[in-house]
TIRO-2110 file (N, C-alpha, C; in Angstrom, 1 decimal):
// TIRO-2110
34.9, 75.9, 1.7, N, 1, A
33.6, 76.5, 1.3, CA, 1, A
33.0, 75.8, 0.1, C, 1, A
33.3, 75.9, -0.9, N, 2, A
33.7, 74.7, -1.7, CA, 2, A
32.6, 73.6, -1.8, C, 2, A
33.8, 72.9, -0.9, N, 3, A
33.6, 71.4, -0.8, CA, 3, A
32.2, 71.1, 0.0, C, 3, A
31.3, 72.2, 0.9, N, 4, A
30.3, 72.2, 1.7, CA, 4, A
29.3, 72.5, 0.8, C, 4, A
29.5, 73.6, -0.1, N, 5, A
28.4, 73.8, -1.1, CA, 5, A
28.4, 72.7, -1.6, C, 5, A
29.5, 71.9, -2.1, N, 6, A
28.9, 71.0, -3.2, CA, 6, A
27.9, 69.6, -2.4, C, 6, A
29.0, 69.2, -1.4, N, 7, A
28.1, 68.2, -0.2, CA, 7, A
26.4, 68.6, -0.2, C, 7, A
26.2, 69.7, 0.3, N, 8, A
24.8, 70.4, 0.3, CA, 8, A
24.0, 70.0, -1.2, C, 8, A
24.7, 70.6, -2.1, N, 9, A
24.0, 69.9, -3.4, CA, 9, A
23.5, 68.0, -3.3, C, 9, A
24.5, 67.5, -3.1, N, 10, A
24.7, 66.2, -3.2, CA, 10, A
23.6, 65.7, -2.3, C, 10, A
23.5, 65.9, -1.1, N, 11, A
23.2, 65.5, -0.1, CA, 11, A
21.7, 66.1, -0.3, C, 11, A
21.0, 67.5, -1.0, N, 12, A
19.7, 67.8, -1.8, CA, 12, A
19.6, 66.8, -2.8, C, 12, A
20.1, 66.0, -3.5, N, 13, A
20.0, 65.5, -4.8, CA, 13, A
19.5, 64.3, -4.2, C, 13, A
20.1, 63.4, -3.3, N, 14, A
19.7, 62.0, -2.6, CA, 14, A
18.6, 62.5, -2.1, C, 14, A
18.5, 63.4, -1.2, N, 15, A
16.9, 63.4, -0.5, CA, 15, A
15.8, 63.7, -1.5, C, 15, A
16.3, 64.4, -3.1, N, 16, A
15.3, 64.5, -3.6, CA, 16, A
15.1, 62.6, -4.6, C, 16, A
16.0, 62.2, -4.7, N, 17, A
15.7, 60.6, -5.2, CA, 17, A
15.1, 60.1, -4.2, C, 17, A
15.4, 60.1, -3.1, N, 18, A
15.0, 59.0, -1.5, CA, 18, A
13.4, 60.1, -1.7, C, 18, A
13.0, 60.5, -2.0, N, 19, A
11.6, 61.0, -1.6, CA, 19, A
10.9, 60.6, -2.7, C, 19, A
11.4, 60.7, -4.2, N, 20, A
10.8, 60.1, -5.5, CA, 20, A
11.1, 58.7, -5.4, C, 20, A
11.8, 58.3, -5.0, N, 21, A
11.6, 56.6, -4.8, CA, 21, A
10.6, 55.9, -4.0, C, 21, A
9.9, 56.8, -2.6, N, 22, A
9.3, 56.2, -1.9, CA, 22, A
8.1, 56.7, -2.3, C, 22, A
7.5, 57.8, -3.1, N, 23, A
6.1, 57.9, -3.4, CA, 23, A
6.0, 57.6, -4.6, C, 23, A
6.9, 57.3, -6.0, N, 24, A
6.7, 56.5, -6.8, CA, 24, A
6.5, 55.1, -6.7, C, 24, A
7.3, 54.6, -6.0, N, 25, A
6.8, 53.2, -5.4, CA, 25, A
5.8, 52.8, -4.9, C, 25, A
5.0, 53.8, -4.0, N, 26, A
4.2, 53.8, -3.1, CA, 26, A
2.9, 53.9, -3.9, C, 26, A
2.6, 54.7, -4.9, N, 27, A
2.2, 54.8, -6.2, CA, 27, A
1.9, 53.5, -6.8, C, 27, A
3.2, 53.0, -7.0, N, 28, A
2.6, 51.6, -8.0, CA, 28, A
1.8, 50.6, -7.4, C, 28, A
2.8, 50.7, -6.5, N, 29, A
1.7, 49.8, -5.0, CA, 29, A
0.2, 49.6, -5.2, C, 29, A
0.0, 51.1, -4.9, N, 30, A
-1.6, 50.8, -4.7, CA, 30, A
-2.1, 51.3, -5.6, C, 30, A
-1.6, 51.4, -6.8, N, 31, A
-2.1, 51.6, -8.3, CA, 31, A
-2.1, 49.7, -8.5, C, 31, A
-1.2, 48.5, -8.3, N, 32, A
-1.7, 47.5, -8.7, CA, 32, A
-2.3, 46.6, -8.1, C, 32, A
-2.7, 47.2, -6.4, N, 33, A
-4.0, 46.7, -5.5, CA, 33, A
-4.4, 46.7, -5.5, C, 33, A
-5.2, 48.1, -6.3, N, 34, A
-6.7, 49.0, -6.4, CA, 34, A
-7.2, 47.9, -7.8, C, 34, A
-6.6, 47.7, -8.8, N, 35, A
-7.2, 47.1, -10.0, CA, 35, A
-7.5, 45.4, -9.4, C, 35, A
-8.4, 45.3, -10.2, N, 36, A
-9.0, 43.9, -9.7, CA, 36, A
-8.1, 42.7, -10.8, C, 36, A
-7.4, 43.0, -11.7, N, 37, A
-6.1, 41.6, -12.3, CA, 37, A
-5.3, 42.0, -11.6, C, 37, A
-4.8, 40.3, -10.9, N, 38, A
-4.0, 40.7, -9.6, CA, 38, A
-3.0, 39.2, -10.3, C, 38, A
-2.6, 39.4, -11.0, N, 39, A
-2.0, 37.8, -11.8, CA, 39, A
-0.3, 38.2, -11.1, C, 39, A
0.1, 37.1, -11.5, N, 40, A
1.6, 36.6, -10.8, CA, 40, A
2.6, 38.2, -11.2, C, 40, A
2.8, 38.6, -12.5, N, 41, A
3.6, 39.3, -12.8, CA, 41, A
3.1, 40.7, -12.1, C, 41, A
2.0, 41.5, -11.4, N, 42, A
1.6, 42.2, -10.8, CA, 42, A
2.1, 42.1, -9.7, C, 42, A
2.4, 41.0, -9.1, N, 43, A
2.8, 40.8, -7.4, CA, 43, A
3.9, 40.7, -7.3, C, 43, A
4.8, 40.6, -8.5, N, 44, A
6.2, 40.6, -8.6, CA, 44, A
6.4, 41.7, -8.5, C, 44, A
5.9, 42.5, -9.5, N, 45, A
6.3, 44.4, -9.5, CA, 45, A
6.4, 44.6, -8.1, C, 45, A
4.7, 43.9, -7.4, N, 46, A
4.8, 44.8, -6.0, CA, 46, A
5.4, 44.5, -4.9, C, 46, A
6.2, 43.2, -5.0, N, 47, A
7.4, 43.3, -4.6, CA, 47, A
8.9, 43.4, -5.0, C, 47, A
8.9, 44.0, -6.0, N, 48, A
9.8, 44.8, -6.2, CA, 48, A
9.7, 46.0, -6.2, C, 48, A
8.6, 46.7, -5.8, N, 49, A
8.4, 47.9, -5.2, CA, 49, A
8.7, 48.2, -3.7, C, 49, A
8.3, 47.0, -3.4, N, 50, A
8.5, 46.8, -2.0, CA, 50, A
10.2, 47.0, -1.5, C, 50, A
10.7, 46.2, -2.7, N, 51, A
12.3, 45.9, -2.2, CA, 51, A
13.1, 47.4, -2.0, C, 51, A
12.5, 48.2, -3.5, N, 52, A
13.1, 49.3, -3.5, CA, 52, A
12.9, 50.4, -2.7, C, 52, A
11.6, 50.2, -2.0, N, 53, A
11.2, 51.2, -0.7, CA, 53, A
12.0, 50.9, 0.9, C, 53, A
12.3, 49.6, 0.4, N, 54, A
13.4, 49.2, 1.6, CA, 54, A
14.6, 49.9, 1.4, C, 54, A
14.9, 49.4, 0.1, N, 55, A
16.5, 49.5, -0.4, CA, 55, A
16.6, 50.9, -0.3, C, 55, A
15.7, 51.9, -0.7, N, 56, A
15.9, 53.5, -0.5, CA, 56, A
16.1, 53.7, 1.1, C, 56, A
15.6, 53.0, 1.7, N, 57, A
15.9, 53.5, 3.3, CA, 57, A
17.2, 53.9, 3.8, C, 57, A
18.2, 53.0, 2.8, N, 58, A
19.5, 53.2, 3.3, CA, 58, A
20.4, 54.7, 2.8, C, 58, A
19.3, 55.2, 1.5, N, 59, A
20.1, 56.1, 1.3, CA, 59, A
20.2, 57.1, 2.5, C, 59, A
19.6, 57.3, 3.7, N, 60, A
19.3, 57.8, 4.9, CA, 60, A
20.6, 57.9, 5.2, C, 60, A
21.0, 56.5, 5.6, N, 61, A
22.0, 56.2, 6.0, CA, 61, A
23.5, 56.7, 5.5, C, 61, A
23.8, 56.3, 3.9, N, 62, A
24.7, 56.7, 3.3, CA, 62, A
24.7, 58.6, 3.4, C, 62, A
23.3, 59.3, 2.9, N, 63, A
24.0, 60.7, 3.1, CA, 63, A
24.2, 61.4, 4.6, C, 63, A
24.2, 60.7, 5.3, N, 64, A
23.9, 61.0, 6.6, CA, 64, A
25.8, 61.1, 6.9, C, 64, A
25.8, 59.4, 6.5, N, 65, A
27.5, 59.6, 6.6, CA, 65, A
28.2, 60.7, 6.2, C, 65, A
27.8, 61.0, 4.9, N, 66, A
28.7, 61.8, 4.1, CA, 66, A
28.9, 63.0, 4.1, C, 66, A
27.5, 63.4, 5.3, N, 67, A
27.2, 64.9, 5.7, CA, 67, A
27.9, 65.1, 6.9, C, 67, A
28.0, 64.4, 7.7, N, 68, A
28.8, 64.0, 9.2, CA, 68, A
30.2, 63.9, 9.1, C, 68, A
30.8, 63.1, 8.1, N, 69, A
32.0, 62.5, 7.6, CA, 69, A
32.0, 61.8, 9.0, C, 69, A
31.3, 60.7, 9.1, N, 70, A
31.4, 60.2, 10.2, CA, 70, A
29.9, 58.8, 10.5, C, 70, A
30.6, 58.0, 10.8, N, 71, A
29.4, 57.1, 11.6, CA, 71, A
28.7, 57.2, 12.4, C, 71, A
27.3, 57.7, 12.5, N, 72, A
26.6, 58.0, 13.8, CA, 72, A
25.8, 56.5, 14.0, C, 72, A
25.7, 55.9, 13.8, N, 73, A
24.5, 55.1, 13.9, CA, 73, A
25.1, 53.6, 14.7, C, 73, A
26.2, 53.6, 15.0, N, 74, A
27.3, 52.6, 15.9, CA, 74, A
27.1, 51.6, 15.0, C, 74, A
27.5, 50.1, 15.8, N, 75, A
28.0, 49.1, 15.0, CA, 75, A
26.3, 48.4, 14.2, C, 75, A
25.7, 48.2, 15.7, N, 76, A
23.9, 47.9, 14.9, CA, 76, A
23.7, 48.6, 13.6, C, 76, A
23.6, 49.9, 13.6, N, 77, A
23.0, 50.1, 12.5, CA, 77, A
24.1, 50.0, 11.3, C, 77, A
25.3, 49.6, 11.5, N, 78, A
25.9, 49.2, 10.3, CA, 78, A
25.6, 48.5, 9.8, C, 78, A
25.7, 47.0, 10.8, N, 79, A
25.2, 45.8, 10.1, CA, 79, A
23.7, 46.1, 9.8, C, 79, A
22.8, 46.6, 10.4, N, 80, A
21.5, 46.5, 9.9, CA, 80, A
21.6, 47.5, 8.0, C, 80, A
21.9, 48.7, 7.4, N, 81, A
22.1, 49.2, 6.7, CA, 81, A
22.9, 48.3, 5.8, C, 81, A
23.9, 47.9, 5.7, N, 82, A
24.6, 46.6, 5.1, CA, 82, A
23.7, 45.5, 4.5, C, 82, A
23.1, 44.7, 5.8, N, 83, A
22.0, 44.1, 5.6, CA, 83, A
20.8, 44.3, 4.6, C, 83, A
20.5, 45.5, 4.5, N, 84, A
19.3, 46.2, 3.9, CA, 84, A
19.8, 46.4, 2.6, C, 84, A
21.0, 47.1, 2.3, N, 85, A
21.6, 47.2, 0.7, CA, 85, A
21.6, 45.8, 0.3, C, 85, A
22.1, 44.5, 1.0, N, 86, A
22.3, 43.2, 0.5, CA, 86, A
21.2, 42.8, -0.2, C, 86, A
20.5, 42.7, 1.1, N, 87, A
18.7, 41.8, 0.8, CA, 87, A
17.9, 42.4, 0.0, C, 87, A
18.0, 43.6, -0.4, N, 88, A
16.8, 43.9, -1.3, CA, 88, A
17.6, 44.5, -2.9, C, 88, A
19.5, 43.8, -2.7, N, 89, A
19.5, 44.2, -4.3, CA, 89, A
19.8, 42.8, -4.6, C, 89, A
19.3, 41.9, -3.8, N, 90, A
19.8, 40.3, -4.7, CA, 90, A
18.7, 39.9, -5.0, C, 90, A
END
């Protein structure tokens, strides 16, 4: 009983980061498209906004596992989720 309440918490705590990560990102986004200085260091943020709206995708993935205790997503979406943590934290 326990151990389900706390998963539940956990598993609320990610979806509430994975949901503040994709509209604060989403936010800077078009907060630094909408202004007309569009210089080098602006296009960097907004691809690193970008990266992190990727990179949050996977938290999908990870509480999904940990609510399951199990892999649902077969071998593809391993490697795809793997892939996605890699590419957008290097």
């Amino acid at each position: 009983m326990e151990h389900t309440f706390l998963l539940g918490i956990f598993v609320t705590i990610i979806g509430l980061v994975f949901l503040g990560t994709i509209i604060l990102n989403l936010l800077a986004i078009v907060y630094i498209l909408s202004t007309q200085d569009k210089t080098t260091i602006a296009m960097l943020v907004v691809n690193l906004a970008i990266a992190d709206i990727i990179h949050a995708m996977g938290i999908i993935f990870f509480s999904s596992n940990l609510f399951t205790r199990s892999w649902i997503f077969g071998e593809f979406g391993c490697k795809f989720s793997l892939a996605i943590d890699v590419l957008c934290t290097v």
